[in-house]
C-alpha positions in Angstrom: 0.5 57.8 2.7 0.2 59.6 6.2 -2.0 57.9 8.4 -2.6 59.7 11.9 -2.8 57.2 15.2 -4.6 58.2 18.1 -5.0 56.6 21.6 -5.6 58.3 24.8 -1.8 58.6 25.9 0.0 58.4 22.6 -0.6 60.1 19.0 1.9 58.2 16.4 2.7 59.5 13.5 4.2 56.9 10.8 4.5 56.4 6.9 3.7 53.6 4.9 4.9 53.4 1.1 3.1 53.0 -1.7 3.8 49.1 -1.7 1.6 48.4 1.2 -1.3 47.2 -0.7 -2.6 46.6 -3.7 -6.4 47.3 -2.6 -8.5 47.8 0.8 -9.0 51.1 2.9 -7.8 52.4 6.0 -11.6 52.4 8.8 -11.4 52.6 12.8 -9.4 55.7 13.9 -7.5 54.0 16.7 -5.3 51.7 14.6 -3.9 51.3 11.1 -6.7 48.9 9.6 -6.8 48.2 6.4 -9.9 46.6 4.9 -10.2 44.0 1.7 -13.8 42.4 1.2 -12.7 42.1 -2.5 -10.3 40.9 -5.4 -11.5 43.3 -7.9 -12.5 40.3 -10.1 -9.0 38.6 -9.8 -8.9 34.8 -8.3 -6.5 36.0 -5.4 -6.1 39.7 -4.3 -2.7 40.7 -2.8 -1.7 42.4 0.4 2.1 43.3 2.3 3.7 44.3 5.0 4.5 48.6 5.3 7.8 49.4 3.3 8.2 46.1 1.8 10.3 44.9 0.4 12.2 47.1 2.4 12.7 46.6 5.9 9.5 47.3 7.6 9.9 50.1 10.6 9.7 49.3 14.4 7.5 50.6 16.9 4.0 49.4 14.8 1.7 48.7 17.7 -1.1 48.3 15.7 -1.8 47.8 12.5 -4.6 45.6 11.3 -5.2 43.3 8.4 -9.3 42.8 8.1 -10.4 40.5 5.6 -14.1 40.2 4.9 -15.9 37.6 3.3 -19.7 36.2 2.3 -21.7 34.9 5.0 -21.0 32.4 3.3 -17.2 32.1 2.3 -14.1 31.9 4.6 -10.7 33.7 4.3 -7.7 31.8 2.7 -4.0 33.5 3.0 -0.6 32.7 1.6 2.3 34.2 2.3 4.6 34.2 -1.1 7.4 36.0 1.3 7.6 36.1 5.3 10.6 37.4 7.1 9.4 38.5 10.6 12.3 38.8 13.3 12.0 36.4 15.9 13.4 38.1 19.1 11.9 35.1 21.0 11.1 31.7 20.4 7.5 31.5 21.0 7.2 34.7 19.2 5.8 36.1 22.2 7.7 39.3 22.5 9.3 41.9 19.9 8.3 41.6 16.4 5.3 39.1 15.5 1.7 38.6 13.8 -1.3 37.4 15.8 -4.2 36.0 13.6 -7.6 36.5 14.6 -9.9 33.7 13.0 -13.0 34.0 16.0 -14.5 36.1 18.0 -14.2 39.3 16.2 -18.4 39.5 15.2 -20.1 42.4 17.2 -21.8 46.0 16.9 -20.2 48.0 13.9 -17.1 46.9 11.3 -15.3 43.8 12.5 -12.5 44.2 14.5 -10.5 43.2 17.6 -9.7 44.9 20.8 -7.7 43.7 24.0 -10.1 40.9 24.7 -10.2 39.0 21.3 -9.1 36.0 21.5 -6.0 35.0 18.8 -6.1 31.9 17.4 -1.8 31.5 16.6 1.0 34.0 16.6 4.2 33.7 13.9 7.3 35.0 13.5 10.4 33.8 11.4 11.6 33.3 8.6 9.3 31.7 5.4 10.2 27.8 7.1 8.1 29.0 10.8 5.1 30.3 8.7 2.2 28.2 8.1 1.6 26.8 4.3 -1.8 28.8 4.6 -3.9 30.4 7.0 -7.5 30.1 6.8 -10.6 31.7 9.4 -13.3 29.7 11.0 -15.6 32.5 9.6 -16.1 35.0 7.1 -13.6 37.3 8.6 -10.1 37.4 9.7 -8.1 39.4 11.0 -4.0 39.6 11.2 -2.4 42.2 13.6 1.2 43.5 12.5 3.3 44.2 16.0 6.8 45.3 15.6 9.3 45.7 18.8 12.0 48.8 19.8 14.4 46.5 17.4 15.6 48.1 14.2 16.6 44.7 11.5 16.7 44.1 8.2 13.8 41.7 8.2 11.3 42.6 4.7 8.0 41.7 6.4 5.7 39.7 3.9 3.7 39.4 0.9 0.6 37.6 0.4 -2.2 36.4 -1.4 -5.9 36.3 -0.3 -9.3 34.5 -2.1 -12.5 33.4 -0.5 -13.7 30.5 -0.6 -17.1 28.6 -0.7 -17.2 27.4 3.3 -20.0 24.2 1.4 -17.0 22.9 -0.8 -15.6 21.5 3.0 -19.0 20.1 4.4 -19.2 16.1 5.3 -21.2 14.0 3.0 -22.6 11.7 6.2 -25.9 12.7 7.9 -25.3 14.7 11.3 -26.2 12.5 14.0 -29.0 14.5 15.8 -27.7 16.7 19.2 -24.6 16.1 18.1 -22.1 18.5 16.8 -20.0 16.6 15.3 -21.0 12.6 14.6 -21.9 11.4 11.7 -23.0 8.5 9.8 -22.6 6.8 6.3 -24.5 4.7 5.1 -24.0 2.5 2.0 -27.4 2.3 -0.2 -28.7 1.7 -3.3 -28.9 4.3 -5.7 -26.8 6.2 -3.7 -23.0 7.1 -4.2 -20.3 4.9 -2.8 -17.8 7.5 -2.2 -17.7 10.6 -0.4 -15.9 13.2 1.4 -15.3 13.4 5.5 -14.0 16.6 7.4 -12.5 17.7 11.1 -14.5 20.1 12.4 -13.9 24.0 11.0 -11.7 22.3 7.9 -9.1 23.8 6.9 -9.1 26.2 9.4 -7.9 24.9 12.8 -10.1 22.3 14.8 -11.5 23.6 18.4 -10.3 22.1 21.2 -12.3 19.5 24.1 -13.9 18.0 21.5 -14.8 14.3 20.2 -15.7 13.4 17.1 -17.2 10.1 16.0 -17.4 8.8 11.8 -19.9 5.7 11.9 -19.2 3.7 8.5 -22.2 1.1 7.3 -21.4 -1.1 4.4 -23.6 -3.8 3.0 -23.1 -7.2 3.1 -20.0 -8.1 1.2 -18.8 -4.7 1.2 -15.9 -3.3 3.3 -14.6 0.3 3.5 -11.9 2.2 2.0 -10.9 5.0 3.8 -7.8 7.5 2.5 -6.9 10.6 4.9 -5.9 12.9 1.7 -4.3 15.3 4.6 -4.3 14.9 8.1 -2.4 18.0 10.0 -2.8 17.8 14.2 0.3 18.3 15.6 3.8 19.1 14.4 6.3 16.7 15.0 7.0 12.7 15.1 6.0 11.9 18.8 4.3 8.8 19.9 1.0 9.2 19.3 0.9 8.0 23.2 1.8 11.3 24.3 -0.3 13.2 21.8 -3.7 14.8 23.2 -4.9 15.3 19.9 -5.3 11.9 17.8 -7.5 9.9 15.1 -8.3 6.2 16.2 -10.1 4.2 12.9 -11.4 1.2 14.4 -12.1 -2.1 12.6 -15.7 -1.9 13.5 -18.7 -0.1 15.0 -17.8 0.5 18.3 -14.9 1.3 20.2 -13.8 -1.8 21.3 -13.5 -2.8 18.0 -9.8 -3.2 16.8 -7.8 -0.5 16.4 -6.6 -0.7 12.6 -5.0 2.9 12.9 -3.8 5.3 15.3 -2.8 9.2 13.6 -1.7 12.0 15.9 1.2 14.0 13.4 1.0 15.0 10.4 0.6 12.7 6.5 -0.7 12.7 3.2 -2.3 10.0 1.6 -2.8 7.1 4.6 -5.6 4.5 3.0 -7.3 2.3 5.7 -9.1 -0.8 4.3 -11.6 -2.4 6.9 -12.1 -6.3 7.1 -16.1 -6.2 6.9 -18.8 -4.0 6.6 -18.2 -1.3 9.7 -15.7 0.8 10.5 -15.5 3.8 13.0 -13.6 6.9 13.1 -12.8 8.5 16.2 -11.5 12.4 16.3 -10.8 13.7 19.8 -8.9 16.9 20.3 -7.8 18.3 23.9 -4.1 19.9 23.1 -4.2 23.9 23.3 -2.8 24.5 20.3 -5.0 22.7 18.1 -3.8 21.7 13.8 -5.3 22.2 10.7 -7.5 19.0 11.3 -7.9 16.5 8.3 -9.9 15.7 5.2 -10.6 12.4 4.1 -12.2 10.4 1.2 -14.0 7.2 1.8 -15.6 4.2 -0.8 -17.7 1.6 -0.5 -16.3 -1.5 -1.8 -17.5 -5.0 -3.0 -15.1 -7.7 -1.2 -12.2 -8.7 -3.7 -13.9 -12.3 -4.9 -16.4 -10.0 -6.3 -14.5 -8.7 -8.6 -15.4 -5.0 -8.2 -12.6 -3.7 -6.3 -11.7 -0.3 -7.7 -7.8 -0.7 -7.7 -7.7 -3.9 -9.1 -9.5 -3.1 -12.1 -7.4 -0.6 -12.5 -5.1 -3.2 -14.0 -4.4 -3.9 -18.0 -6.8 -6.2 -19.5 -4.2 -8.4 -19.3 -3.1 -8.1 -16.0 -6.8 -8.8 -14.8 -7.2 -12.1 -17.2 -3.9 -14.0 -15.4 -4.3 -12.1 -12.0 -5.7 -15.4 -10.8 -3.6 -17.8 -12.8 0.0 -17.0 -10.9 2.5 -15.6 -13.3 2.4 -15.7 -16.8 4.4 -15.6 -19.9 3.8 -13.9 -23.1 5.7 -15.3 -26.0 6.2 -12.1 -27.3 7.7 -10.0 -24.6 8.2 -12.5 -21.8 6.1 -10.1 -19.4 4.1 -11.3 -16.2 1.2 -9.8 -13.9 -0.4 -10.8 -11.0 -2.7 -9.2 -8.3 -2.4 -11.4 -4.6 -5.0 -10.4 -2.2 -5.4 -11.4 1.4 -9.0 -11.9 0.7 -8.1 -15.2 -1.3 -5.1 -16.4 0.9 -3.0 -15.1 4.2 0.0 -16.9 2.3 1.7 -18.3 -0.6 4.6 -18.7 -2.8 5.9 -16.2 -5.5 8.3 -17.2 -7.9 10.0 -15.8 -11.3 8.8 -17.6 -14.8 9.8 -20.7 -15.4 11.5 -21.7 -12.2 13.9 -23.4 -11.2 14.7 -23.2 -15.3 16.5 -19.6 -15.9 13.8 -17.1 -17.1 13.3 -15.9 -20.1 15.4 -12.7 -21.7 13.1 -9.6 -21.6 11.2 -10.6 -18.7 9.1 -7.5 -17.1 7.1 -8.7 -14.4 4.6 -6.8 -11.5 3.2 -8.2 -8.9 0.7 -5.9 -6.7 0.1 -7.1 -3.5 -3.2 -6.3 -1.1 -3.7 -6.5 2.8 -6.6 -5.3 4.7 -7.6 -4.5 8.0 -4.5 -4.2 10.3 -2.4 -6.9 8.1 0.8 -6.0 6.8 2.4 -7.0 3.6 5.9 -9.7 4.6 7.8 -10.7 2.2 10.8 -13.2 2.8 13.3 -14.2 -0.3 14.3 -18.2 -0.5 16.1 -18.4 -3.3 17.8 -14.9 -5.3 19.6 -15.2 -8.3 19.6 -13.2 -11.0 22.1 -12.2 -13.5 25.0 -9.2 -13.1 26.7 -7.7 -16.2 29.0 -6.2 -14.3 30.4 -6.8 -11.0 32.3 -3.1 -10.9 28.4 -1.6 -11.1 27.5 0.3 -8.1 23.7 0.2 -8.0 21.3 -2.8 -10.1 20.3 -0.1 -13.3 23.2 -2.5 -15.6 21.9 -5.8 -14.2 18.6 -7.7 -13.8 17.2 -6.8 -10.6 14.1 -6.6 -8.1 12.6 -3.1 -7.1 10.4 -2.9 -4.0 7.4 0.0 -4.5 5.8 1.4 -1.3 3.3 3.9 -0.9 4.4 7.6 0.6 2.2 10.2 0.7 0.0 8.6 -1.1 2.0 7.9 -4.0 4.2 4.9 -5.3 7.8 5.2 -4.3 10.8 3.1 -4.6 12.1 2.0 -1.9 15.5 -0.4 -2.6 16.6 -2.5 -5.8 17.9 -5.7 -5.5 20.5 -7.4 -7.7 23.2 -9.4 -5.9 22.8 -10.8 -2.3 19.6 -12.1 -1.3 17.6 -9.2 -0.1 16.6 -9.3 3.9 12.5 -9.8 4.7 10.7 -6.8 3.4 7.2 -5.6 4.9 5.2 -3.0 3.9 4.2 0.3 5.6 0.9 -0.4 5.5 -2.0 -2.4 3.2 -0.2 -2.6 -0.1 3.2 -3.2 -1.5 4.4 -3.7 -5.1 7.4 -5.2 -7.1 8.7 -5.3 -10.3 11.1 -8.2 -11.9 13.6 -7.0 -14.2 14.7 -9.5 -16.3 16.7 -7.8 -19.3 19.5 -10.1 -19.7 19.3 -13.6 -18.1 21.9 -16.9 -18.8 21.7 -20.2 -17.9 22.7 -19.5 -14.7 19.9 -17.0 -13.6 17.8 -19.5 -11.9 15.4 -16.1 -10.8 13.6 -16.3 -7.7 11.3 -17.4 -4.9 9.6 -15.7 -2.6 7.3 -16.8 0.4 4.9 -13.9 0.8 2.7 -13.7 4.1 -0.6 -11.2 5.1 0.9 -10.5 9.0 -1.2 -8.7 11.7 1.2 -9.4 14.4 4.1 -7.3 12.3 6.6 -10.8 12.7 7.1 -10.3 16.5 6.9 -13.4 17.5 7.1 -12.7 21.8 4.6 -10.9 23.8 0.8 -10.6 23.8 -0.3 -8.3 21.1 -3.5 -5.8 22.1 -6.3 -5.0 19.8 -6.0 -1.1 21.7 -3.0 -0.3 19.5 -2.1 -0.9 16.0 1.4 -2.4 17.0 1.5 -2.8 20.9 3.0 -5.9 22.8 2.7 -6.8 26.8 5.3 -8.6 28.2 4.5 -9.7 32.2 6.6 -11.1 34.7 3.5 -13.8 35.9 3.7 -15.1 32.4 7.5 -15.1 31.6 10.7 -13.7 33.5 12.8 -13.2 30.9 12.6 -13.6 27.1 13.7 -12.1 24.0 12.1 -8.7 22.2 12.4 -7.5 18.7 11.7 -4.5 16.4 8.8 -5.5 13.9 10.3 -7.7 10.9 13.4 -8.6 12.2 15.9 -9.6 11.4 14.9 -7.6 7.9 13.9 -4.2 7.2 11.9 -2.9 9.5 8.6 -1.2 8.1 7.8 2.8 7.4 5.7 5.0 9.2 5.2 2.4 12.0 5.0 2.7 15.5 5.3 0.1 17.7 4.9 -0.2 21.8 6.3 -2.9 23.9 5.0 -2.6 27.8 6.7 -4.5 30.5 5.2 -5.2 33.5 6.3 -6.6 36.7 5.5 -7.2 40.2 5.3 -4.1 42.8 9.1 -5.2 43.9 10.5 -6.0 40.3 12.0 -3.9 37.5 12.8 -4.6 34.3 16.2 -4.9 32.4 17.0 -4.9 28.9 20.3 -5.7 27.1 20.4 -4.9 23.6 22.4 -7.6 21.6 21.8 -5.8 18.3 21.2 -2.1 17.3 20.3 -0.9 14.2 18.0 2.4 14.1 18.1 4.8 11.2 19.1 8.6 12.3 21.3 10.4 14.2 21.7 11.7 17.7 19.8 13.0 19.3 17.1 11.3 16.6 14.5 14.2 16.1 12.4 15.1 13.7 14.8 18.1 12.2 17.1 14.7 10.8 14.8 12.9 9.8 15.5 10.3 12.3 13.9 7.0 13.5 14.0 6.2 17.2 13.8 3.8 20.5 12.8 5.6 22.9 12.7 4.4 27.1 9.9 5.3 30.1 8.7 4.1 33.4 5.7 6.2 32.7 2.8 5.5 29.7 2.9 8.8 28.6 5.7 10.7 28.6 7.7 12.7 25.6 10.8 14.0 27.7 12.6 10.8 27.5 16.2 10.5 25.9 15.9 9.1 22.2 18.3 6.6 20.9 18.9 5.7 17.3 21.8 4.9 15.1 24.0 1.6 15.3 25.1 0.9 18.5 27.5 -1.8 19.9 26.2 -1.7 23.8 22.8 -0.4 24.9 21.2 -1.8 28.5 18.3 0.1 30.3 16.6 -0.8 33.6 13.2 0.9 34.4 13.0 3.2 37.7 9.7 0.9 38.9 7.7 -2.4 37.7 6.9 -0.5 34.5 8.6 0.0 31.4 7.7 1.3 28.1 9.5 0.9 24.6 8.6 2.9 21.7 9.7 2.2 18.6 8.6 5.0 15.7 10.1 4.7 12.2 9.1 7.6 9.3 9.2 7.1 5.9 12.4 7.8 5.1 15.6 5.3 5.4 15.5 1.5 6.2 17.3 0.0 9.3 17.2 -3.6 10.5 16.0 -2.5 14.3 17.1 -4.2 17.2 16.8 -7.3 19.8 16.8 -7.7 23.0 16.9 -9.6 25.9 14.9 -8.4 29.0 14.5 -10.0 32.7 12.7 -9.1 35.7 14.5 -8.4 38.7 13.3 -8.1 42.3 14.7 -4.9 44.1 16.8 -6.7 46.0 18.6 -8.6 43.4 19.2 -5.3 41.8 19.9 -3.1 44.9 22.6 -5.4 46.0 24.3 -5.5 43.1 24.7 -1.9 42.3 27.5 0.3 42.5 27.4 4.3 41.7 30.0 5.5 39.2 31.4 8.9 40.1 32.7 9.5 36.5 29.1 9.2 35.1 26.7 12.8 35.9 22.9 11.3 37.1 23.9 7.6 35.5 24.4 4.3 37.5 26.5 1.1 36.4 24.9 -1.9 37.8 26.5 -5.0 38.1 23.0 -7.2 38.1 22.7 -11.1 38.1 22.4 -10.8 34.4 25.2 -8.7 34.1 27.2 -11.5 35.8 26.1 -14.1 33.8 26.9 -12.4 30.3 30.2 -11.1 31.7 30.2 -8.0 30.0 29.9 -4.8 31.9 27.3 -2.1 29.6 26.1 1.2 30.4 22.6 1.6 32.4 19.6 4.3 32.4 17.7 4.3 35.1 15.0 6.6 34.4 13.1 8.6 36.7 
């Protein structure tokens, strides 16, 4: 196919192979635009890049994409295959797509000219694309740009559909002069579940905006709330430093508890309020603005009612000893039991017949339910099952414990216990499940006890907690000079997806400093997000995301803040387990720390300080003194 270009200084000629596209036509003599406002009766039509999958050819200043949908449908795209070249890192320059989602309505066939406004540009390999791309209207518009480069890069294929815009609306009722705020109101007659969106879902959220979600129960009903997706921002930052973030507060204002605090990117985060309000707060001010979320919500009876929709999830079996503490059937020596905050903040948990060694072919599952901003904590007294063999590696050949957690919305493993007593386990966030093995047994298998515990204050037992912050912790030098800080659970495993903040503050002439006596942080240096890595991180600032991270195990770790202010983050994901760290910090007045100072030439930018602490432990450890 020849297609002739035209501009006022430039007539390109250029060829395009029969591969380009499946359907669509070529309008608007200024640019290579080609046109699909159908899938010819198919579920997805398909469209690719010029040559492919041969290497597309350089100098394309202009070819156009134009997808065109309903009034009342929006544009979805997938690329199968995306190989761009990416001569810069923001994709800014030499080869890259710009996608048009707005602003492209006017006089005559949609389209863009130099003062659209592009909603994201991509480049890369299939990794830097986006899962899908979908407009905030019933056109879009993609713009193919190619540099003076020659490479071997294919281009891409892709699939479009359009979709029904109504299957994304929110089931609340629009608060009036409002764009965005809703309520929902539990009535009779009425449904007790229902859908919530960010604005524009699924395509991208606008920016300087804030959304409020206004949840009403009845009385002895609570709210379930489960963000299916929730895509803002790439990335595991503190959701301190994000400009874009969900707060779910634990009732129907703002002031209210904060039970959650989302700013990344999950699937499948469940929220369970206390009582019969709840509030969802969406505000968005980055300039690069996500996908936004979708979320399901269900009015619930409280748990003594016995409606609770997970719970009677459970075998008729389950739910007829769920109140009676475990049981044993003569015929499979199997128990069940459901433990609920709602009926008690604590208790003890403990194998069949203990102390006595449990029965042979023992399967027990025990689910167990938080709400509000408690946590699951689970802390093993007495362990002692039986081993066949000692040689074994993992706990498949023995009688063991596995811990369940919830990831992405599904149930997943997260260690087996056989041999030593397992370390205090807490969830990562309102429920947590195990499952006794008990294949084998002897006389010698005593089984086990467990004292299990509904925690809001995540085991950290120094500090003030806030209600602002799901975990956050103040620490102030007119209260306490010196004390001891820990990672939430510790000593045991601390919890998944969890973020905690720890804020120090001091008089105007003090700073803080810290001396790690125990390290223990899952990830490597320099602990981003590429590995996977949990982190500490250090500022004398409340928001700031430039700060050195620090994870891993290390033997000597001591940080003094650059003013009276110091901020710890703590943010775990939900991979690997550590054990997390202690600390002992002190306030120091200037002087005390001035005089006591010396710089160390071998170090670039990094101080030693010999402080009164320092003296008094006798050890010499290396200081950041941040700025």
């Amino acid at each position: 196919i020849k297609i002739l270009l035209t501009s006022t200084t430039l007539i390109l000629v250029f060829h395009l192979s029969l591969h380009t596209v499946d359907e669509g036509h070529a309008i608007n003599p200024s640019c290579e635009c080609i046109r699909f406002t159908s899938t010819y009766g198919k579920e997805r039509g398909t469209f690719s890049s010029p040559d492919y999958p041969r290497p597309y050819p350089p100098h394309l200043s202009c070819v156009l994409y134009t997808f065109i949908a309903a009034p009342h449908e929006i544009v979805e795209l997938i690329f199968t295959d995306f190989d761009i070249y990416k001569e810069h890192l923001e994709c800014v320059h030499g080869d890259y797509i710009k996608v048009y989602s707005e602003g492209i309505h006017g006089p005559g066939p949609p389209g863009i000219n130099e003062y659209s406004a592009w909603s994201r540009i991509i480049c890369g390999s299939r990794v830097d694309a986006p899962p899908a791309l979908y407009s905030h209207g019933p056109v879009l518009v993609l713009e193919l740009h190619t540099g003076t480069k020659a490479s071997n890069a294919t281009g891409f294929v892709g699939t479009y559909r359009f979709i029904d815009r109504r299957n994304f609306e929110t089931d609340g009722i629009r608060v009036p002069d409002t764009w965005c705020d809703y309520v929902f109101n539990s009535q009779p007659n009425r449904p007790v579940h229902g859908r919530l969106y960010s604005p524009r879902y699924p395509s991208s959220y606008p920016s300087n905006m804030r959304c409020n979600y206004h949840f009403n129960a009845r009385q002895n009903e609570r709210i379930k709330l489960v963000f299916d997706e929730s895509f803002l921002q790439k990335g595991d930052m503190s959701c301190l430093n994000r400009a874009d973030i969900i707060k779910v507060f634990d009732g129907r204002t703002s002031t209210a508890p904060v039970l959650a605090m989302l700013c990344n990117e999950l699937i499948g985060f469940e929220i369970l309020s206390t009582g019969p309000e709840l509030l969802v707060q969406f505000t968005a001010n980055s300039d690069t603005p996500g996908q936004g979320f979708k979320a399901s919500y269900q009015f619930q009876m409280q748990y003594n009612s016995n409606t609770d929709g997970d719970i009677n999830k459970k075998s008729s079996t389950a739910d007829a000893i769920s109140g009676l503490g475990p049981a044993v059937s003569a015929a499979t020596s199997s128990c069940h039991q459901v433990l609920s905050s709602d009926k008690s903040k604590s208790g003890k948990l403990t194998s069949p017949l203990y102390p006595s060694p449990y029965p042979q072919k023992t399967h027990c599952h025990y689910d167990f339910m938080a709400r509000g901003r408690e946590r699951v904590r689970l802390v093993f007294e007495d362990f002692s099952l039986q081993r066949i063999s000692d040689s074994a590696i993992d706990c498949e050949s023995s009688d063991s414990i596995d811990v369940f957690l919830y990831v992405d919305g599904r149930l997943e493993k997260m260690a087996s216990f056989c041999n030593d007593t397992p370390k205090p386990i807490m969830s990562n966030g309102p429920k947590l499940s195990i499952e006794f093995r008990g294949i084998f047994s002897s006389r010698n298998s005593r089984g086990f006890k467990i004292s299990y515990y509904f925690v809001e204050d995540y085991a950290i037992s120094t500090g003030i907690q806030l209600q602002e912050f799901p975990c956050a912790f103040v620490y102030n030098s007119s209260e306490r000079s010196k004390g001891v800080v820990t990672s939430p659970n510790y000593p045991g495993f601390y919890p998944r997806d969890t973020e905690c903040n720890y804020f120090f503050y001091g008089h105007e002439n003090e700073r803080v400093l810290l001396h790690f006596t125990y390290f223990d942080v899952e990830g490597v240096m320099p602990c981003e997000a590429v590995s996977a890595s949990d982190y500490v991180q250090f500022s004398s600032q409340m928001i700031d995301s430039k700060s050195q991270r620090y994870c891993g195990q290390l033997r000597e770790l001591q940080v003094t803040s650059d003013k009276n202010f110091l901020r710890i983050t703590f943010r775990s994901n939900d991979r690997l387990d550590g054990t997390g760290f202690k600390c002992d910090y002190i306030f120091l007045r200037d002087s005390e720390m001035h005089s006591m100072t010396m710089p160390d030439s071998h170090d670039k930018g990094t101080n030693i300080r010999l402080t009164k602490l320092l003296l008094l432990i006798c050890f010499e450890f290396r200081t950041i003194a941040f700025r």
